[in-house]
N, C-alpha and C positions, 0 to 999 in steps of 0.2 A: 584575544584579537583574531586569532585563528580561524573561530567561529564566526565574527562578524564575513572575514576573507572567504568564508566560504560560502555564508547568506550572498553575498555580491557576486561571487564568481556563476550561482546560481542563474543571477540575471544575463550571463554571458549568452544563455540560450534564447534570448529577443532583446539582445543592445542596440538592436535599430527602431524598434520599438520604443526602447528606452531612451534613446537620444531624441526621437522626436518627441517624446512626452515632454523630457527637458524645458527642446525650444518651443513649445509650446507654453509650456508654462512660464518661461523665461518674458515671451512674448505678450504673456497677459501679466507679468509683471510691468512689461515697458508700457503698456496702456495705461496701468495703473499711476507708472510715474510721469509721463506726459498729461496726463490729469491733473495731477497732482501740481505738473507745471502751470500748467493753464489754469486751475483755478488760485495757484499762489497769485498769476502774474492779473489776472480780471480783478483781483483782490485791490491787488497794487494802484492797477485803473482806476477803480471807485475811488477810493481813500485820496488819491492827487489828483480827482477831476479832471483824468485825462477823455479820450473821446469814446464814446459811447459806442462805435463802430466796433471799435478796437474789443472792445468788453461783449460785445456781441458775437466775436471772433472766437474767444474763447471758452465761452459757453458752447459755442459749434463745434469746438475740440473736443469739449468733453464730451460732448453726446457722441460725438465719432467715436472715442474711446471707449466707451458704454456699450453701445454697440459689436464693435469690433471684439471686446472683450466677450460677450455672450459669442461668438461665433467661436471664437480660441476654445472658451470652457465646453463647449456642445463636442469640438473635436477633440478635448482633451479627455470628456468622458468615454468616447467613442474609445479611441485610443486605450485605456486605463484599460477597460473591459477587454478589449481585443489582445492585451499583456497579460492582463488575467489571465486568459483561457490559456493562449498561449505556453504560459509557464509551469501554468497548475497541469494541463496537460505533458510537458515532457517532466515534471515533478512523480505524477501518480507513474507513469510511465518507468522511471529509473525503479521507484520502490518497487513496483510489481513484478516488473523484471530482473529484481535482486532477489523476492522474494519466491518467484519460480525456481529461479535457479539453487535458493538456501535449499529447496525441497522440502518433504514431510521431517527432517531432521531437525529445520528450526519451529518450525510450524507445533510442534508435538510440544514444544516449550513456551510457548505464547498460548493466549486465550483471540481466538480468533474474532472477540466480539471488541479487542483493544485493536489488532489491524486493521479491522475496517473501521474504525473509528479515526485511526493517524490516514488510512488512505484516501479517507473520504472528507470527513468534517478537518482532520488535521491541517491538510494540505490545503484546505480553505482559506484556515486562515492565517495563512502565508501572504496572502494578496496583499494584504493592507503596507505590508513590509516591503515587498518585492516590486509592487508595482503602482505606491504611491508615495511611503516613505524615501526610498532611495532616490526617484525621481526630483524629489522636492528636497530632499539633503543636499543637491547639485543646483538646485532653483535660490534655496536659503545661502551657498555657497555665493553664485556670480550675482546674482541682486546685489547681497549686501557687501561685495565689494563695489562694483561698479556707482553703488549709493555714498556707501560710506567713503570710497576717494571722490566724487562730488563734493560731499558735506566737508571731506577735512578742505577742500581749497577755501568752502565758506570761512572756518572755522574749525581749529584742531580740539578742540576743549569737546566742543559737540560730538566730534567724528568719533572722539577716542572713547563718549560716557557709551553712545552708540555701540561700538564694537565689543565693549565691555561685556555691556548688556548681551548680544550677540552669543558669542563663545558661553556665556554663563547659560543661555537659555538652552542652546543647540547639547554643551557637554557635560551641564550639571547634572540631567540625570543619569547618566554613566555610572555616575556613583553606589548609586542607590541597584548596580545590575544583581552586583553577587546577593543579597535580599531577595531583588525580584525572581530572578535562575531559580531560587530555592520556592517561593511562592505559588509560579504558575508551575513548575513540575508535580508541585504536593493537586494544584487545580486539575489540568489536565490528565493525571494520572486515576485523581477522583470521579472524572466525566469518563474516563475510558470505561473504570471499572461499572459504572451506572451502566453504560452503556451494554459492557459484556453481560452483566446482570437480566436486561431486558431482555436480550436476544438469549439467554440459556430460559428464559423464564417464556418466551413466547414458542419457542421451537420442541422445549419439554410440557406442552400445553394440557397434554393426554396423562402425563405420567403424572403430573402436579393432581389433576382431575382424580384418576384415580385411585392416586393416597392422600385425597384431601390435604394437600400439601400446600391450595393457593392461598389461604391467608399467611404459613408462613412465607411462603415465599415473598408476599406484598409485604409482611413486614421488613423482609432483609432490603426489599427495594428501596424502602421509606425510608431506612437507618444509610443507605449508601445516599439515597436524594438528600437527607440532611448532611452528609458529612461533604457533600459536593456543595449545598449551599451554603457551609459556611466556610469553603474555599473559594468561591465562587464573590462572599461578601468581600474573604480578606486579600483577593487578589483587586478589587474593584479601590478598595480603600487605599492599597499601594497605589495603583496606578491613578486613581485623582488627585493622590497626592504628589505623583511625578508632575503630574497637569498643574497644581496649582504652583509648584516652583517654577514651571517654564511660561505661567501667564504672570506670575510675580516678577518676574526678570524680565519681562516684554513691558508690563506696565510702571516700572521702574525704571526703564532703562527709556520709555517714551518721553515719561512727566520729566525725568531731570536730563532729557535733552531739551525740553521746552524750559526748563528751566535756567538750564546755564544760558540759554539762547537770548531769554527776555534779561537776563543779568547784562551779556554782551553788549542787547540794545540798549538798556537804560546807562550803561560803559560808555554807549560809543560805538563801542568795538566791533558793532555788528549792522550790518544798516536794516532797515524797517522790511524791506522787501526780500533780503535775505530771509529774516524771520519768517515767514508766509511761507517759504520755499520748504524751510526747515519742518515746520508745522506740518506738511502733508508730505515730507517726503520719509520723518521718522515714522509715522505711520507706516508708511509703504513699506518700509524698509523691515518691520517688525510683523505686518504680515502674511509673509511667505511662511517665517516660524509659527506663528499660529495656526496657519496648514498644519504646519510640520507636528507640531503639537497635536493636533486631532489624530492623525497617523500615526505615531507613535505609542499612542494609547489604544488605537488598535492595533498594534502591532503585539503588545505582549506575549497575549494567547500563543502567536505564530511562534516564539521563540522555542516556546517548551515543544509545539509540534516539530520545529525543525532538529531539533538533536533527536526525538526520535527517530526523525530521516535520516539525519547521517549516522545513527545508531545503527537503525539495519543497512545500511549501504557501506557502513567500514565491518560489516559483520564477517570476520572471516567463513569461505565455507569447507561444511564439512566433507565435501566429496571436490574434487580441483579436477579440473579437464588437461589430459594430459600437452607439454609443449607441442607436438608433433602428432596429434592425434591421427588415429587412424580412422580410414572413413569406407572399408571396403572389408571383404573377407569371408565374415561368416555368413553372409545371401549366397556366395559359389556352391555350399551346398546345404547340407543337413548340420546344422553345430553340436558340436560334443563339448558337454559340458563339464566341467573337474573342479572339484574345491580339496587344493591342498594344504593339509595344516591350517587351514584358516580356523581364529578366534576370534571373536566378536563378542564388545560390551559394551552397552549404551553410555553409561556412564562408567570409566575407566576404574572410579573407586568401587565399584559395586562386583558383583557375581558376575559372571562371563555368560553368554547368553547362547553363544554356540562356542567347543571349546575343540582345538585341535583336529577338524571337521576335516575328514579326507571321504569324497566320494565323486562315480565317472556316471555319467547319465550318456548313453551310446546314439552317435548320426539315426534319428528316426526311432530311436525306441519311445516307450512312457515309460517312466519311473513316477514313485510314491515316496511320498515324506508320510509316517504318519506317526504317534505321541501323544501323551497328555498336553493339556492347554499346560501353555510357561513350555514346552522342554524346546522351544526353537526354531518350529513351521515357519513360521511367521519372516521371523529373523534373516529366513536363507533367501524368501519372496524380495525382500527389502534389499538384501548384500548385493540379489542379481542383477535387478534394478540400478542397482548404485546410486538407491535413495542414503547409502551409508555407505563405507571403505571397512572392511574388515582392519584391525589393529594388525592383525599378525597371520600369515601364509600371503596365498592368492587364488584367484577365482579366474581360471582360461575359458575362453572362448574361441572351440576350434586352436589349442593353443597358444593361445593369446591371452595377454593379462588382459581382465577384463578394463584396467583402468589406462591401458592403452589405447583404447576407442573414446571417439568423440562420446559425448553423455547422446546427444539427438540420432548419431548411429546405429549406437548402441541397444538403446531402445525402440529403435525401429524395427530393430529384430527381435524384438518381443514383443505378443499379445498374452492378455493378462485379464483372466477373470477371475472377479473381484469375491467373495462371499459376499458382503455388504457393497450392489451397485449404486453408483454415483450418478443421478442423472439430473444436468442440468435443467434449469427453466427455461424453455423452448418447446420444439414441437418432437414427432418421435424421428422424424428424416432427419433433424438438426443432429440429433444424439448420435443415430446410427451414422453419421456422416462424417463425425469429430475423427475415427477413425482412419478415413480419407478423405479430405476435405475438396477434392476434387471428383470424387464418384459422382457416376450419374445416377439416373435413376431406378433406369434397371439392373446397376450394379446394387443398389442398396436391396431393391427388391428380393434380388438373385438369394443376397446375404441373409435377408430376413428368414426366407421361405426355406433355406438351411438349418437355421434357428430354430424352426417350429415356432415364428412369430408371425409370421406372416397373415396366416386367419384370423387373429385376436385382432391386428393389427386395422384389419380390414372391416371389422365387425365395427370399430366405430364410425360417426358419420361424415369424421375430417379425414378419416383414414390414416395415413401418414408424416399429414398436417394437424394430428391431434395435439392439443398441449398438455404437458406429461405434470406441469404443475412443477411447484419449487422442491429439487431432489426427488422429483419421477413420485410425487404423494397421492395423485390421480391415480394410478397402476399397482397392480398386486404385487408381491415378490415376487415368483415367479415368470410376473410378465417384465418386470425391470431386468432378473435376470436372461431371460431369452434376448432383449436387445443388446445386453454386455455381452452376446456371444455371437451378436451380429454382428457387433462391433467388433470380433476378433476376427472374425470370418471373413471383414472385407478388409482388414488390416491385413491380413496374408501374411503375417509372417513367420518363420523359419522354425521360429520356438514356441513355444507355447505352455503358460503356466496356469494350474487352475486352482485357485488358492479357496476350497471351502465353498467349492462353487453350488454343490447342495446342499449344506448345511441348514438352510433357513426356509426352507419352502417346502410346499407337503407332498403328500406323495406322488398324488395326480401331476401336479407341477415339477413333480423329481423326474418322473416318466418322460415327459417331453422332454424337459433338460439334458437328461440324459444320453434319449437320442439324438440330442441333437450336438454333443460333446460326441456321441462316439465320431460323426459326418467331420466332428474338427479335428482332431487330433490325426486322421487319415495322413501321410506323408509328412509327417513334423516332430519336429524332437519335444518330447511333452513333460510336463513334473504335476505331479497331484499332489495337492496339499488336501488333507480329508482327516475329518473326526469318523464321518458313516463308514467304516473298512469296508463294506461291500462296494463301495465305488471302486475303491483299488487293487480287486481281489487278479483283473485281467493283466494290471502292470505287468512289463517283461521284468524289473526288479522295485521290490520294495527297502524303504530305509527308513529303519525305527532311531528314534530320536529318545531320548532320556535325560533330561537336567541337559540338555545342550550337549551331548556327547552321542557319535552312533553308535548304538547299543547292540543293533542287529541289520543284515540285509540279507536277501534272498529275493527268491519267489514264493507266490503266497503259498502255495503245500509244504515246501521248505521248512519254510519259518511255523507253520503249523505242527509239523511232524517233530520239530525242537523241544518246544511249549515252554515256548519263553515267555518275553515281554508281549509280542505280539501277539500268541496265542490266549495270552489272560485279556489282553484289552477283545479280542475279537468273544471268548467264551464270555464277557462281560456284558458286550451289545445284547448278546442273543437274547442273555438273562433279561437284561433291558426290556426287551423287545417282547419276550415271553410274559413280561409284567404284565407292557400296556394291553399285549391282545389278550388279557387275560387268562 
């Protein structure tokens, strides 16, 4: 029941909405029973030769009624639509902003092609529950009282086969829920994964291409589209079978009120024109449920999407904003950064990913992380962030825990490039903007031409209104990365981290980047994350990492003159490097 309590409290966010859908629909119910009067009582007319005037009357009712009813139904769709949007809009709304807030921490455990699937098509098909079923649940409610205390004054035998019928039709499929729960979960779960299927299958287009890998792939799609179609049967097969118990219960509960009715009359017990009454009023009375029945068998689907809503919206998260956040502090000046004792593990039963990590990063200097892949760059990018909480120490800021700061504070005092840049579908002002979303436009310019983006920028024929395509796939690497440093450049802020920022682009492209990191890092407290150690060689201190442990720090002659860890990773590149130039 919980679950239901929570589908309905859902509609709390348009109950006025919902209350006029109601009386609307209530309202074309009373058309339908005033109909339903008038044509008992014109009935009555004929059969006792009463006046012809009179019979004329109530053919005039009905077509009033007819009428009036298409106006009710035109604003009741209006309405239904306008609840729709309504709801599904604060619905995507809550998940989206549960799911910002989870961060990369819950994200890294999900397949992103099932989220968008609950966000988008999920939340879809919410509607039919939210904003026609629940409506008509309150319609099948006062109808069939307000009918059925009529019918019992005619007749208690009738009123009572009626209400029978009623309750059986409205709460017998109830029964059959724990079945269903288990059906559409096995269904929707089958359409998520189709779906995440497609989208790794259309986005790895290149990589499938070049290890002739699309027929398997099409095969694994075919075996996922059969195992969704024949959940897709066995959910369909339940649910017309809910349908035919609640149309078995209407058409049962109709014939043996007509039934007892004509017993009554040929008793006595019932007079002629009663009967007529009854005749079109058990109809009416049955349906609102037959509404209610169309809605509810579309409503299914909705069910399995909504526990996945309130799956991620009761999702605890892993990083909590402090009661008393702080919202001031490290902008006063240059921040000093410290990780003391901190350990960190993704997964608590596994290996620790940074282990007992003590280090100070000085107001205005650069410091370097640098390691083999796994020994923990990464890990210290994400703690600072507070995409995650360390399990064990703490990480100051200017003194300060960092999980004393607001999350949005917090991170306004850092700019962060990325190795792998993220650029939305839009145009390339849109990107560089995300960063300050109120920059004008000769601030963004200022930022570009900082970048070393600026000429590339301009060389197209939209210029700054180019569109950069889905994830910036128009644009080179190196041209993605010079606007992720435009982007930190107009972001201003205090700290600044560079996580592998030329790793992936070539030389000529390193060159620019280059210069155009050193123009950022000028009066800011900086961290380099870097595989190339010549990017790191000017750091004021370097920190070697090893299985998640600092191994080593210094300066680079330092730690060269030791010939340690860091000197074998740097004699290593050379070698490298000595390979490719031949």
């Amino acid at each position: 029941m919980d679950f239901y309590s929570r589908l309905f409290r859902l509609t709390g966010e348009i109950k006025g909405v919902i209350a006029t859908k109601v009386i609307i629909g209530l309202s074309i119910t009373a058309a339908y029973v005033i109909q339903a009067f008038a044509m008992a009582r014109g009935i009555s007319i004929v059969l006792d030769g009463g006046y012809m005037g009179d019979f004329i009357k109530m053919i005039l009712i009905s077509f009033l009624c007819i009428i009036a009813r298409c106006l009710l139904m035109y604003a009741n769709e209006k309405y239904s639509k306008k609840a729709a949007c309504d709801i599904k809009k604060v619905i995507r709304g809550k998940v989206l902003e549960k799911l910002l807030f989870l961060g990369p921490g819950y994200q890294t455990k999900k397949r992103s092609g099932n989220l968008q699937s609950l966000i988008t098509d999920g939340v879809e098909t919410l509607e039919a529950f939210l904003t026609n079923y629940i409506p008509q649940l309150f319609i099948v409610l006062f109808s069939a009282i307000g009918i059925g205390t009529y019918v019992w004054q005619l007749n208690t035998s009738v009123a009572f086969v009626m209400i029978i019928a009623i309750v059986l039709a409205v709460f017998g499929p109830q029964a059959s829920m724990p079945l269903v729960k288990k059906f559409i979960q096995g269904y929707w779960q089958a359409y998520a994964v189709l779906n995440s299927q497609f989208i790794d299958a259309m986005q790895g287009m290149n990589t499938l291409k070049v290890l002739n890998g699309s027929k398997r792939k099409g095969k694994e799609l075919a075996l996922d589209a059969e195992n969704f179609y024949r959940k897709a049967v066995r959910e369909t097969t339940l649910s017309l079978l809910n349908s035919s118990v609640i149309i078995l219960c209407m058409a049962a509960g109709y014939a043996f009120s007509v039934g007892v009715s004509v017993i009554q009359v040929s008793r006595g017990q019932l007079a002629l024109s009663s009967l007529f009454v009854i005749l079109f009023l058990a109809y009416e009375c049955f349906r609102p449920i037959h509404d209610l029945n169309a809605y509810w068998h579309s409503s299914f689907l909705g069910f399995s999407a909504a526990r996945e809503v309130f799956s991620i919206i009761d999702t605890p998260a892993e990083v909590e904003e402090s009661d008393s956040p702080v919202n001031h502090g490290s902008d006063i000046k240059l921040p000093q950064i410290s990780f003391q004792n901190v350990s960190f593990s993704y997964d608590e039963r596994e290996t620790k990913a940074i282990k007992d990590l003590n280090l100070c990063i000085d107001p205005g200097k650069t410091a370097a992380i640098v390691g083999k892949s796994g020994a923990g760059k990464s890990t210290i990018v994400s703690l600072l962030l507070r995409f995650f909480d360390p399990q064990e120490g703490q990480i100051l800021f200017n003194g300060e825990n960092a999980k004393n700061y607001s999350l949005d504070y917090l991170r306004s005092q850092i700019a962060v490039v990325f190795q792998d840049t993220y650029l939305f579908y839009g145009t390339i002002l849109d990107n560089i903007r995300l960063a300050k979303p109120n920059a004008s436009i000769d601030e963004i310019i200022e930022a570009a031409q900082l970048a070393n983006a600026h000429k590339f920028i301009s060389e197209f024929p939209r210029g700054y209104d180019t569109l950069v395509g889905e994830r910036g796939i128009s644009l080179s690497g190196g041209e993605r990365q010079r606007i992720s440093i435009a982007r930190a450049i107009l972001k201003d802020a205090p700290f600044l981290i560079l996580d592998e920022a030329t790793s992936s682009v070539d030389a000529e492209s390193e060159g620019a980047i280059q210069a155009a990191l050193e123009k950022l890092v000028k009066n800011r407290t900086t961290l380099i994350i870097a595989h190339r150690l010549s990017t790191v060689q000017k750091a004021d201190q370097i920190f070697v990492l090893e299985d998640g442990v600092l191994a080593e720090q210094g300066k680079h002659e330092d730690l060269i003159s030791e010939e340690g860890i860091y000197s074998r990773l740097i004699m290593a590149q050379y070698r490298v490097k000595e390979v490719q130039n031949g």
